[in-house]
C-alpha positions in Angstrom: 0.0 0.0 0.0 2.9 2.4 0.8 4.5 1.9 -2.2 1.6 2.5 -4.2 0.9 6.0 -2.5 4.8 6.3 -2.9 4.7 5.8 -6.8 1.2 7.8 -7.4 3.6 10.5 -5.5 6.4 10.2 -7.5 4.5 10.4 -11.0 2.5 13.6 -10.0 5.5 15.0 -8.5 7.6 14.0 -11.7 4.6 15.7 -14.1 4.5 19.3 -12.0 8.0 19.1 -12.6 8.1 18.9 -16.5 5.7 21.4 -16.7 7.6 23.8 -14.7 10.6 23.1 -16.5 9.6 23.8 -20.5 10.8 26.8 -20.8 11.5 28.6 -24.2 15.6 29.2 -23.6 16.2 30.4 -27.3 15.8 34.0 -25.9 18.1 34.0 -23.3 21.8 35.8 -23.7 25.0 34.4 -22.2 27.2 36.8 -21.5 30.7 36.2 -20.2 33.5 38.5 -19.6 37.0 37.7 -20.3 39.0 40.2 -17.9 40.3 37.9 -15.6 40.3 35.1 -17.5 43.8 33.7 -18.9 43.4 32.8 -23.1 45.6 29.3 -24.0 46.1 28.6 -26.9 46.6 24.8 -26.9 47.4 22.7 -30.1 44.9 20.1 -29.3 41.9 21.8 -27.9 42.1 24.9 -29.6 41.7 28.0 -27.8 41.0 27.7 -24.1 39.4 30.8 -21.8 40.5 29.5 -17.7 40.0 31.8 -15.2 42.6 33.3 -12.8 40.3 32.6 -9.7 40.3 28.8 -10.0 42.2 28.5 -7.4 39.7 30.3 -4.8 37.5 27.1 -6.2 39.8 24.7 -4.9 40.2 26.2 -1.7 36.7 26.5 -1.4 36.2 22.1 -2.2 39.4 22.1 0.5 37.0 23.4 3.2 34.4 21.5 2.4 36.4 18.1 2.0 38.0 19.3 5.8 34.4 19.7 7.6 33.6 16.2 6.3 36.6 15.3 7.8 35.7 16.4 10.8 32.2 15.5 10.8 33.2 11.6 10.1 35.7 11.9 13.2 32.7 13.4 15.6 30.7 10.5 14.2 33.6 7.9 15.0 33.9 9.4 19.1 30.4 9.4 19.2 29.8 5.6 18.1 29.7 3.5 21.0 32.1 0.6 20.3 30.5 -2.2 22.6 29.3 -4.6 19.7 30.8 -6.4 16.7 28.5 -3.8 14.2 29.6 -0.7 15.9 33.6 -1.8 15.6 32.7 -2.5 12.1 31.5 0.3 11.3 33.7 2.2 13.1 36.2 0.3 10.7 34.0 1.5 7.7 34.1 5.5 9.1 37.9 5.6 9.2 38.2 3.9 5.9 36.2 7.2 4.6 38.6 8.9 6.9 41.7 8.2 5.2 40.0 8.4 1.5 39.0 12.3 2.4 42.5 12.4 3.7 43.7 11.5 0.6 41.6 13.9 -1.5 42.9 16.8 0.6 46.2 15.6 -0.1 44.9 16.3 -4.1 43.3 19.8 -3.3 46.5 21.1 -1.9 48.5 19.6 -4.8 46.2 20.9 -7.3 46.5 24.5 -5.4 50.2 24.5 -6.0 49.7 23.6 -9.7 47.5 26.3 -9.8 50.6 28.9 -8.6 49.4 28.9 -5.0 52.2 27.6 -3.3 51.3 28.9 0.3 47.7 27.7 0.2 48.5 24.5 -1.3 51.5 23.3 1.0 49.0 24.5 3.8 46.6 22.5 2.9 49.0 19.3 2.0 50.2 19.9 5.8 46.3 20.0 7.0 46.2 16.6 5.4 49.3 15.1 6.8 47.3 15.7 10.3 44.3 14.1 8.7 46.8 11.1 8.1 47.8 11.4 11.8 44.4 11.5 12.8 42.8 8.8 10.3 45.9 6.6 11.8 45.4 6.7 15.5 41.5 6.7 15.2 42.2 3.4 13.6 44.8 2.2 15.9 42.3 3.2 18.8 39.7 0.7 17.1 41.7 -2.3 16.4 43.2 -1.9 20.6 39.2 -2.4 21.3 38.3 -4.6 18.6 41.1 -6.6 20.1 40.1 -6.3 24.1 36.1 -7.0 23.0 37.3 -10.4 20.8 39.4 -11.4 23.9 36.7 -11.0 25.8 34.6 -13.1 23.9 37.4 -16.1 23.5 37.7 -15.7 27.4 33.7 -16.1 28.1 33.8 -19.2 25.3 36.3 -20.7 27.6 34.8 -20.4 30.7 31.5 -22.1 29.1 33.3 -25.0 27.8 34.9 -25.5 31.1 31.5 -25.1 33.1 29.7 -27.9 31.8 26.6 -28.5 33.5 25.7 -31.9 35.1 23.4 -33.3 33.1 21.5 -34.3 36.7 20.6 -30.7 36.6 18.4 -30.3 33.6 15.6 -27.6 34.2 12.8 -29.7 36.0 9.6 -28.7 36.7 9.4 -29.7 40.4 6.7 -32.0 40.7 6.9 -34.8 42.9 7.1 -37.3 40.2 10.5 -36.0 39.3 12.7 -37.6 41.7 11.1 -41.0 42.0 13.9 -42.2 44.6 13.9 -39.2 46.7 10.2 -38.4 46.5 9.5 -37.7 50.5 6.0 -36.6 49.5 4.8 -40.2 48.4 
């Protein structure tokens, strides 16, 4: 039933949305303007119009990559780490971790290539931390993923060394039970 009212949802939406959209965009001017742009003349791809301001871009995606960062390590302290799931994905967050690391590491390159040496070596040291971080967040992990699986060896053990006596089977405690010992007979 949910489905249904889902799809009946997602077909009206989808209509209002084409009908909105048709516009008539043969009238509209685009207008750009080439003062701060730099002109390269490439013998490939012809003639190539790049801005001088790319680099504010990059610096921009930098930030952005650096609050996921830290949002994905605020998620990591704030998972508790008392079952199997929450260790693996704890494992799973600092994979993420190190792959944001790693695109940092390409922002700042890409910010040096772009003739921003100071932002971009900045940035490549910003990562290095992120490294540091990604490293000892993981190390912190496999300490308790170790403790918890000794944990769990240790209670095995102790279950496999308590056997119970077969004599003391769950009974229901009627007098029939212990025919020998029955003092109510």
């Amino acid at each position: 039933m949910k489905k249904n009212i889902f799809f009946i949802l997602f077909i009206l939406f989808s209509s209002f949305s084409l009908t909105f959209c048709q516009e008539d965009n043969s009238k509209k001017i685009l207008e750009i303007e080439y003062s701060n742009a730099q002109v390269i003349d490439h013998s490939v791809y012809g003639v190539m119009y790049l801005s001088r301001d790319r680099w504010k871009n990059w610096l921009l995606r930098s930030s952005i990559v650096m609050m996921l960062f830290v949002t994905l390590l605020i998620i990591l302290i704030a998972i508790p780490k008392d079952s199997e799931i929450n260790i693996m994905l704890s494992y799973g967050i600092s994979g993420a971790m190190f792959s944001i690391s790693f695109w940092e590491t390409l922002t700042g390159w890409m910010l040096t290539r772009l003739s921003q040496n100071l932002y971009g070596s900045l940035i490549i040291l910003l990562s290095l931390l992120m490294y540091a971080a990604f490293y000892l967040s993981i190390m912190k992990i496999k300490k308790i993923d170790i403790s918890f699986s000794d944990i769990k060896e240790n209670f095995q053990k102790m279950s496999q060394m308590a056997k119970e006596d077969p004599r003391l089977i769950f009974l229901s405690g009627l007098p029939s039970d212990w025919e020998k010992e029955d003092f109510v007979r």
